[in-house]
C-alpha positions as CSV (number, residue, x, y, z in Angstrom):
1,X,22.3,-48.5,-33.9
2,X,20.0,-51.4,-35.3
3,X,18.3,-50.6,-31.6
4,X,17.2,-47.1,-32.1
5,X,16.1,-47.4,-35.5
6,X,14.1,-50.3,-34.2
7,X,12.7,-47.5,-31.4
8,X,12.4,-44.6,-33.7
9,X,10.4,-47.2,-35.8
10,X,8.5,-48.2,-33.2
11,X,7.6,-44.8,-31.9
12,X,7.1,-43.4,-35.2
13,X,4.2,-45.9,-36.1
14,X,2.6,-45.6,-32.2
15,X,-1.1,-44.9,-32.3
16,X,-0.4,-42.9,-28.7
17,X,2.3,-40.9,-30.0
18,X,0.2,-39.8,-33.1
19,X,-2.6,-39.4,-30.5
20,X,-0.3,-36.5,-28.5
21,X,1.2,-34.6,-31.3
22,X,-2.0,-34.5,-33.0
23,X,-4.2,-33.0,-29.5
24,X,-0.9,-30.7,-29.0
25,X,-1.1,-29.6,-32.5
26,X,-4.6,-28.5,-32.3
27,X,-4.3,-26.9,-29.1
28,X,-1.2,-24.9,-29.8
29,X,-3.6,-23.7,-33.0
30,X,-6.5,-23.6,-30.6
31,X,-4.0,-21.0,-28.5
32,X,-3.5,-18.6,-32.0
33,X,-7.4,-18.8,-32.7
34,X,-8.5,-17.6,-28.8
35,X,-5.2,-15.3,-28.6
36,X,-6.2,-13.8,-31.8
37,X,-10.3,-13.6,-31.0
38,X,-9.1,-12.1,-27.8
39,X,-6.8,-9.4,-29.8
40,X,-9.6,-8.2,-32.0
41,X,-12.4,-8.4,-29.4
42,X,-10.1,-6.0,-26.7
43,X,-9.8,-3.6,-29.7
44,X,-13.5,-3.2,-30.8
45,X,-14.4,-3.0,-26.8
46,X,-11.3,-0.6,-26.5
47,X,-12.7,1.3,-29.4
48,X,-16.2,1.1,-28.3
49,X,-15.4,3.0,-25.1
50,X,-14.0,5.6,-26.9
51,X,-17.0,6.1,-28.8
52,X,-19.5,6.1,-26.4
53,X,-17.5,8.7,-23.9
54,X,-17.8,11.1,-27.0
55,X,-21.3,10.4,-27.6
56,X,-21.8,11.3,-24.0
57,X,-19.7,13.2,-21.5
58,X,-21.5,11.5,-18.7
59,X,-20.6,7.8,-19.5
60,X,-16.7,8.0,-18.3
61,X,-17.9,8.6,-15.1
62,X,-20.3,6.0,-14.7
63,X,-18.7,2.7,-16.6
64,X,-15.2,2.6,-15.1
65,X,-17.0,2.1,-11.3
66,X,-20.2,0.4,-12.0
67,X,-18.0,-2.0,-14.4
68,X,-15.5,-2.5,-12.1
69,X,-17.6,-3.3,-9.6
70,X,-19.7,-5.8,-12.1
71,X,-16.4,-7.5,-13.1
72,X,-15.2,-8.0,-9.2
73,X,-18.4,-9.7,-8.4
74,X,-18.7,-12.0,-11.6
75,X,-14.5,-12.5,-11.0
76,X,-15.0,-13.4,-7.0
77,X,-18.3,-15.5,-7.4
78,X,-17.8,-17.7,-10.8
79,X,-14.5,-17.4,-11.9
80,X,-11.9,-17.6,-9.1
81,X,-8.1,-18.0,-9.9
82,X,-8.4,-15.9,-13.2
83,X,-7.5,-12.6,-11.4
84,X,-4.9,-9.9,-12.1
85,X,-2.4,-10.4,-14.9
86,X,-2.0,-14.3,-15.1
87,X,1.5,-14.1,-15.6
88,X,2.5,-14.5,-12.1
89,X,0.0,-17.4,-11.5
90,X,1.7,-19.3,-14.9
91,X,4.9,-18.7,-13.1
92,X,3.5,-20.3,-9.7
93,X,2.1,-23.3,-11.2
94,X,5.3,-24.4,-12.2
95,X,6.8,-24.9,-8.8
96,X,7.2,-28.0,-7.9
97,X,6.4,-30.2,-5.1
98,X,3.6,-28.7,-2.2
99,X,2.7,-25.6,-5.6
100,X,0.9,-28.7,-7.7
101,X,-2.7,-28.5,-6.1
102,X,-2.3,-24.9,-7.1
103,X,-2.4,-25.5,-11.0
104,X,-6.2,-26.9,-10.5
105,X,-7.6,-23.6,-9.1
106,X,-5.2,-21.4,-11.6
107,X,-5.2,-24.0,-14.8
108,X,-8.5,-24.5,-16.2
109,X,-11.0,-23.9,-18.9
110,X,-13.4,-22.3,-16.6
111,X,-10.2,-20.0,-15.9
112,X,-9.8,-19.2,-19.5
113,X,-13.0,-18.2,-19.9
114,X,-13.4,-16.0,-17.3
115,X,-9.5,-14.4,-18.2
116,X,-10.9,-13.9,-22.0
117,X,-14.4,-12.2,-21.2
118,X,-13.6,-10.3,-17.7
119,X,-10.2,-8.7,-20.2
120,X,-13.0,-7.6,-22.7
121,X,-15.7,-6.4,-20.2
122,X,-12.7,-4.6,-18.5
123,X,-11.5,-2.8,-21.8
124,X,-15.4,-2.0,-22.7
125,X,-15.3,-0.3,-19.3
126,X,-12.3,1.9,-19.8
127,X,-10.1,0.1,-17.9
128,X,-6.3,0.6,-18.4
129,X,-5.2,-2.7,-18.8
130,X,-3.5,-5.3,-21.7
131,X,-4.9,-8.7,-23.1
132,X,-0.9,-9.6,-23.4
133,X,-0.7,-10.9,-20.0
134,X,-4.2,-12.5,-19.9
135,X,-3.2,-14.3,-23.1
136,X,-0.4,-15.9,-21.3
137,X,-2.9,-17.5,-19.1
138,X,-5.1,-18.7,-21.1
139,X,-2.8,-19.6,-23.5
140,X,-1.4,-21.9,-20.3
141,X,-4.4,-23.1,-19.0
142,X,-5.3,-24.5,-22.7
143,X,-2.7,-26.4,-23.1
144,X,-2.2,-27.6,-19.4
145,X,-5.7,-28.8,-19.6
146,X,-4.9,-30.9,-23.1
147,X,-3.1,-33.2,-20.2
148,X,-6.6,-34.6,-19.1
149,X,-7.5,-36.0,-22.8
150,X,-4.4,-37.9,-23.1
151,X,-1.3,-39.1,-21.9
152,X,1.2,-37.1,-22.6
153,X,4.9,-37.8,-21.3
154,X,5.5,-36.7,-17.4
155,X,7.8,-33.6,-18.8
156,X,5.1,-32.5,-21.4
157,X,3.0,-32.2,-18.1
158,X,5.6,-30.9,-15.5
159,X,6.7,-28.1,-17.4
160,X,6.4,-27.9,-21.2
161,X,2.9,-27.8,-21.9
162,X,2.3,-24.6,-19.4
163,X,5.1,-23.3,-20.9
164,X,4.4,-24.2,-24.4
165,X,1.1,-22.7,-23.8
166,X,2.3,-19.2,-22.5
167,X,4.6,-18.5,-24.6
168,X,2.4,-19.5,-27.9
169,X,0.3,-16.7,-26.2
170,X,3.2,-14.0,-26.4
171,X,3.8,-15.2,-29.6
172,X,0.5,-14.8,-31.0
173,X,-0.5,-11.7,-28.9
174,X,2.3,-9.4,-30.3
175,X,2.9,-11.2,-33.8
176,X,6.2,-11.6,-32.2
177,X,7.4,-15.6,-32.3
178,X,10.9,-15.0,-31.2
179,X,9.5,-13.0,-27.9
180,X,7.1,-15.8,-27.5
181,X,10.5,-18.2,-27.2
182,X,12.3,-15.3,-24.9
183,X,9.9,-14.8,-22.9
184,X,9.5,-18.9,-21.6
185,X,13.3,-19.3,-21.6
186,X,13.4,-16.0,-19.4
187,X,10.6,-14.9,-17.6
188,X,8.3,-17.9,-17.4
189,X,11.3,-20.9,-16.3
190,X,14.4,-18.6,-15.7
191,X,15.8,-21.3,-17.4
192,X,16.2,-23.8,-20.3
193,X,15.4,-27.1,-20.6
194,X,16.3,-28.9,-23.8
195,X,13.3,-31.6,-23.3
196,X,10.8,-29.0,-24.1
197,X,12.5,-27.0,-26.5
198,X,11.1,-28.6,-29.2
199,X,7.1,-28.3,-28.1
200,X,8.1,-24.5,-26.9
201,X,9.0,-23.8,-30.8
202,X,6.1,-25.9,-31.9
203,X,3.7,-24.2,-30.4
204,X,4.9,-20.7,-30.5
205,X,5.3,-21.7,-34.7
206,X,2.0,-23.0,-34.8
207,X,0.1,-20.3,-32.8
208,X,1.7,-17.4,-34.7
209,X,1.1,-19.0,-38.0
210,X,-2.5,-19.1,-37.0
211,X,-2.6,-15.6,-35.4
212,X,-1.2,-14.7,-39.4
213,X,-3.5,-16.4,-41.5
214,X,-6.4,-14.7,-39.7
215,X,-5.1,-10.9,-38.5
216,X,-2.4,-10.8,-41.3
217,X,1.6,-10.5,-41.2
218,X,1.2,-6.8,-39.4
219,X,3.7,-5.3,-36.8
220,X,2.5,-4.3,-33.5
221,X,3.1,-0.3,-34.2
222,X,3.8,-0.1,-37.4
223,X,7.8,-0.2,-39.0
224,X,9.9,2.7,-37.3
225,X,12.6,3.8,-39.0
226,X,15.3,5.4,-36.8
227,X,18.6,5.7,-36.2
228,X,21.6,6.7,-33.5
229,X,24.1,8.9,-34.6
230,X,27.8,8.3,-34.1
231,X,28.4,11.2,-31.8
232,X,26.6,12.7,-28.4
233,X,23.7,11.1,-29.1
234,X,24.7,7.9,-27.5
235,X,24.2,9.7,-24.4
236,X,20.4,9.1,-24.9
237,X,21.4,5.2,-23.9
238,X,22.4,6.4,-19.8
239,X,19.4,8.8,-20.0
240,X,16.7,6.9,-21.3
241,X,17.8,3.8,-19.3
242,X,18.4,5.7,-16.4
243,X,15.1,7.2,-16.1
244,X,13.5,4.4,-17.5
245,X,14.4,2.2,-14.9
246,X,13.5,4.4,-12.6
247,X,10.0,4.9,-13.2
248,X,9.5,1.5,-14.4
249,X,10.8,0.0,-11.1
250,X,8.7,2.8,-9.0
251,X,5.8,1.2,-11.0
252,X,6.2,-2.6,-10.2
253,X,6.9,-1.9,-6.4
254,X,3.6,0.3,-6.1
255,X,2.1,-2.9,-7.5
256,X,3.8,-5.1,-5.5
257,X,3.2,-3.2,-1.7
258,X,-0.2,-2.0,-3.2
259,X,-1.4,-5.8,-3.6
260,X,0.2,-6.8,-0.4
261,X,-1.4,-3.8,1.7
262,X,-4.6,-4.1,-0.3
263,X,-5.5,-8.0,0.0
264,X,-7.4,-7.8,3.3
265,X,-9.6,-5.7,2.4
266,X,-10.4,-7.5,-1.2
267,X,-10.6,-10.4,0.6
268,X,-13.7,-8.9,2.8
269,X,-14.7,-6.1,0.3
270,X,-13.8,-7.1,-3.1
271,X,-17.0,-4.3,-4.3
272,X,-16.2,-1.6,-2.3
273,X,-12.4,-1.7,-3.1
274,X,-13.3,-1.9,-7.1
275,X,-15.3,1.1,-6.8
276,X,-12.5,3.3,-5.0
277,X,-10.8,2.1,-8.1
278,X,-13.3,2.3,-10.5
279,X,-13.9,6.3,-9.6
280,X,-9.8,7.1,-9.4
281,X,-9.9,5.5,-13.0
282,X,-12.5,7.9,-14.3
283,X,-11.2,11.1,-12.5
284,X,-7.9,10.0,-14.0
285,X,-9.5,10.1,-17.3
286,X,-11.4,13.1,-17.4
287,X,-7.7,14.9,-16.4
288,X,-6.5,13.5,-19.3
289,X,-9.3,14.0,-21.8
290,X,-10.0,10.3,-21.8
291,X,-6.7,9.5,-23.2
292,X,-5.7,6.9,-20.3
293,X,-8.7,5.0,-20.6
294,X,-8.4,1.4,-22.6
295,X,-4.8,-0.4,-23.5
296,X,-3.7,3.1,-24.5
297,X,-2.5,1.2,-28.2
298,X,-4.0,4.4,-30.2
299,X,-2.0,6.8,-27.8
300,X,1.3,4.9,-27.8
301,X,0.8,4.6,-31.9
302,X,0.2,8.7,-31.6
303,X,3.0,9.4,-30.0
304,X,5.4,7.3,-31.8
305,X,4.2,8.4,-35.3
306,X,4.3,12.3,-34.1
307,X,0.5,12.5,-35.0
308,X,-1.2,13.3,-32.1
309,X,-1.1,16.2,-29.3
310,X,0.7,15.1,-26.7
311,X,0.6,16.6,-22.7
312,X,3.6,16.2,-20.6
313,X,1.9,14.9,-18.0
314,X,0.1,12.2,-19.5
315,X,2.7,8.9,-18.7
316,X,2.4,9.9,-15.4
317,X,-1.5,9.8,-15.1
318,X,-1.5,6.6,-17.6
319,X,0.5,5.2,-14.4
320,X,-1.6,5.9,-12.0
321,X,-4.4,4.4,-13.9
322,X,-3.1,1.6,-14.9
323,X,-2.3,0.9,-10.7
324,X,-5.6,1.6,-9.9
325,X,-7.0,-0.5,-12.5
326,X,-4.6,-3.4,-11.5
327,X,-5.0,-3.2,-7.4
328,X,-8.6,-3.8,-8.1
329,X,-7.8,-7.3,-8.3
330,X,-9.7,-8.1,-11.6
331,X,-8.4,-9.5,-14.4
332,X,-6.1,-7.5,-16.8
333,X,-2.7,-7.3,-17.6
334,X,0.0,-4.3,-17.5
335,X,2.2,-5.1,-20.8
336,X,0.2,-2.7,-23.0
337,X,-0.4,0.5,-20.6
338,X,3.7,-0.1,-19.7
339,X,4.8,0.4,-23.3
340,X,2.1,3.5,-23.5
341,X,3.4,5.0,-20.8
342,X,7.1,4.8,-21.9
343,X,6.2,6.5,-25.2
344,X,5.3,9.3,-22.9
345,X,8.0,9.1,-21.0
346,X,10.4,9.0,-24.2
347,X,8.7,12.4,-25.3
348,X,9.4,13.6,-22.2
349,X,13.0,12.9,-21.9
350,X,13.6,14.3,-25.6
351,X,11.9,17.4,-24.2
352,X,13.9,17.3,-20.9
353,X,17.2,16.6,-22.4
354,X,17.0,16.1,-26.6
355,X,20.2,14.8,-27.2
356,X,19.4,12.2,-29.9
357,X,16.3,12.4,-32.6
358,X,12.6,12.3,-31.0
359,X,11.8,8.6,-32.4
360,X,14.9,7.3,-31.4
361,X,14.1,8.8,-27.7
362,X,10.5,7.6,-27.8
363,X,11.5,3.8,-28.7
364,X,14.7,3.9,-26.0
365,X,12.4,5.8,-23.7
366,X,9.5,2.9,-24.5
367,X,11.7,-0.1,-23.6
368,X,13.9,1.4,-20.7
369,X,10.8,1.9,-18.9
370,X,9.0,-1.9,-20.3
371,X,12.2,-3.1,-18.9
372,X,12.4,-1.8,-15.9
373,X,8.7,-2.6,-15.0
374,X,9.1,-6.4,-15.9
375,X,12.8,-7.0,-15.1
376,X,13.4,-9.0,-17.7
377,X,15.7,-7.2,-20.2
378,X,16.3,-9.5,-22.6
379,X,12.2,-10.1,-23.5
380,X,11.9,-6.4,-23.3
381,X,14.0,-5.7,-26.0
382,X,13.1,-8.2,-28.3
383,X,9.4,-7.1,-28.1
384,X,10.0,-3.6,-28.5
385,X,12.2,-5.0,-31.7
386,X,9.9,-6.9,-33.4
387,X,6.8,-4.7,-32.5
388,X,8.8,-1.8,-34.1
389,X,10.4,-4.0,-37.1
390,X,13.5,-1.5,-35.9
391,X,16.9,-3.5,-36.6
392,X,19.0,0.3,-37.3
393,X,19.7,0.7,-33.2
394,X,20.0,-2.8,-32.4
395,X,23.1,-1.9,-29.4
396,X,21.5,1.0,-28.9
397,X,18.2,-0.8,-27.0
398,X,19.9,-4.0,-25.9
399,X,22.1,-1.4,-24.0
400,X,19.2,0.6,-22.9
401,X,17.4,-2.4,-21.8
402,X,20.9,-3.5,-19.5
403,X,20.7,-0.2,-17.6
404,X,16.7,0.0,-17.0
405,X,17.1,-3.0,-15.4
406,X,20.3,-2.6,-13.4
407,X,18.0,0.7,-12.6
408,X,15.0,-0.9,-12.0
409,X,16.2,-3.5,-9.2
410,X,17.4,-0.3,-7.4
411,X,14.2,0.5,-6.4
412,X,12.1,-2.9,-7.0
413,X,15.0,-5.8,-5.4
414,X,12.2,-8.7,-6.6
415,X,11.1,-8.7,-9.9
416,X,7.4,-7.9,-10.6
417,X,5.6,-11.3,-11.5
418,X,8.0,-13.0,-8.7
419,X,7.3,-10.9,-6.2
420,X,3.0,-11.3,-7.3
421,X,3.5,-15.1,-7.2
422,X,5.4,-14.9,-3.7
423,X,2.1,-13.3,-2.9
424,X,-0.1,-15.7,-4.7
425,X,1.6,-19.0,-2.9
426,X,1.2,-17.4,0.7
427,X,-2.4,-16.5,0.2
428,X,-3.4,-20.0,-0.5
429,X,-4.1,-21.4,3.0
430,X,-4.3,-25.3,2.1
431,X,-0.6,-26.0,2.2
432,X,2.0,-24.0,3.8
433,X,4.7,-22.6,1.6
434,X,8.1,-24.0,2.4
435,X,10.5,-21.5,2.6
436,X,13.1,-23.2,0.0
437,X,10.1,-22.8,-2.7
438,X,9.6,-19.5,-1.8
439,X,13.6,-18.7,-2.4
440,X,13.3,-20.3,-5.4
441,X,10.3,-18.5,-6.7
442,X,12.0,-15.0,-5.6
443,X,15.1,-15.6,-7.5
């Protein structure tokens, strides 16, 4: 006993120790101010867009392609490693073994950078993308790169500060600090370590707290109030979760064979590819009077409030852009045009089949497709909770959230961000991928 008070002591009082907490500290708050200057920034570009397609009908057509194309180039030729969402290239960089040279090409300042301003260019271009995932990245490479100023302990650097760092991101990205925590434990490590709980809830504390003080205690989409009645409307749960999935799993294996089948000829013709893209995207939104351009917030918000006209076919096209926006292969994320797109889809399946009350269809509707896209049911459901501030059908979207899932893996056996790091590790020539990392990273 007289021993470990003599070490607590010992470490309490250490200069080095002070030295760690106090650079972790400020770059877990350093995470909340960049995750919240990149929340407010993708909205004014968002909104931006919006305002200069009404001012002219002409300027849809010509900013999704000639931005695309701009973004590609400055992507390909100064910021390397800070494509696509940056949730599958956290998830690679904590591999072990042969995967550690990777976390220098997709870890870095230089890689934040070009994560935060390619994500706002992309928005201010009409893009259908999300900053959520491109938080996660940065929010990683921040606190990965806090390992060269001091030495932290070797499981602060293996593991907890990339996680520490990506999850602060979710955390201060959706005002949401339990997702933040859900989504390292489950999407980012697939698993728990106890060693780096405690820097995983310090930094998702301190980055939300800072994401508050600046933006304000708000909720993603405002409070929905809703409930399930105790009768036939359960059988929105199978429905909703059912179709969901569905969709949502059709999604994510589009992405996954469209990256596959589409990396030679980024490789060679990153320009010409982006401009393919770049006209689908605005052909897309003239079919939809412009309403799948951008992260698609003010849509999703429309629907789920019942304020805003709403076309039967717009989830679908809101889809379509959001793959073409994402095969490009510039940075951007899908969390954002996911949970758009299953709003539509929830109005949809209330129209199809309108057995429980619309908001209760839209929010099942909402997560049973986020779910199924992502694979991950338990981070699916706790967003769509705490972005909602809906605790009345609790069951009612865990359940939903099971079955898009069980759904989902119908059509999509590898989860999204696994099955886009698989692809990440085998394109990187220097070291060949072992095939028991590769395993591991698919499971």
């Amino acid at each position: 006993m007289h021993k470990h008070l003599k070490r607590s002591r010992k470490r309490l009082l250490s200069r080095l120790a002070w030295r760690i907490q106090l650079v972790f500290w400020s770059g877990a708050i350093l995470v909340g101010l960049v995750a919240t200057m990149l929340a407010i920034l993708s909205e004014e570009a968002d909104d931006y867009f919006h305002v200069l397609a009404e001012y002219s009908g002409v300027i849809p057509f010509i900013l999704p392609p000639v931005g695309l194309m701009l973004i590609s180039w400055l992507t390909n030729k100064f910021f390397q490693g800070s494509e696509g969402s940056g949730i599958p290239q956290t998830i690679v960089t904590m591999q072990k073994s042969e995967q550690f040279y990777l976390r220098k090409s997709l870890l870095s300042l230089r890689v934040s950078v070009g994560k935060f301003l390619m994500t706002i260019l992309g928005l201010l271009s009409g893009l259908s993308i999300g900053r959520e995932g491109p938080t996660v990245h940065i929010g990683a490479s921040i606190m990965y790169s806090l390992g060269k100023f001091t030495r932290f302990p070797p499981h602060y650097i293996e593991k907890g500060l990339i996680l520490a760092g990506g999850s602060a991101g979710v955390a201060a990205a959706f005002n949401a600090p339990l997702a933040g925590i859900v989504f390292a434990i489950e999407e980012l490590s697939r698993s728990f370590e106890e060693k780096n709980s405690g820097i995983i809830l310090t930094a998702v504390v301190l980055a939300g707290m800072t994401a508050i003080a600046i933006q304000g205690n708000y909720i993603y989409f405002g409070s929905v109030y809703t409930v399930l009645p105790t009768d036939t409307s359960w059988i929105a749960i199978p429905v909703c979760g059912v179709l969901g999935g569905l969709f949502g799993g059709l999604f994510s294996q589009t992405l996954i064979s469209g990256s596959r089948a589409l990396k030679p000829m980024l490789k060679k013709y990153p320009t010409r590819v982006a401009l393919i893209c770049g006209i689908t995207i605005s052909m897309l939104g003239y079919f939809s009077s412009g309403a799948t351009f951008g992260t698609g917030y003010n849509e999703a918000a429309g629907i789920i409030s019942g304020t805003s006209e709403y076309d039967p076919w717009f989830p679908f096209l809101k889809v379509f852009a959001t793959v073409a926006s994402y095969l490009s292969g510039v940075p951007g994320g899908i969390f954002s045009p996911s949970l758009t797109a299953g709003a539509g889809f929830g109005v949809n399946f209330y129209n199809w089949l309108p057995v429980a009350p619309y908001e209760t269809m839209i929010l099942l509707g909402m997560l049973a497709y986020f779910s199924g896209v992502i694979q991950s049911p338990i981070t699916a459901f706790v967003i769509v909770m705490e972005m909602t501030d809906n605790h009345d059908v609790l069951l009612a979207l865990m359940a939903t959230s099971i079955i898009a899932h069980g759904t989902s893996r119908i059509v999509c056996p590898v989860p999204i961000y696994r099955a886009l790091a698989l692809q990440i590790i085998t394109s990187y020539k220097k070291v060949a991928p072992q095939k028991e990392t590769i395993q591991k990273v698919a499971e």
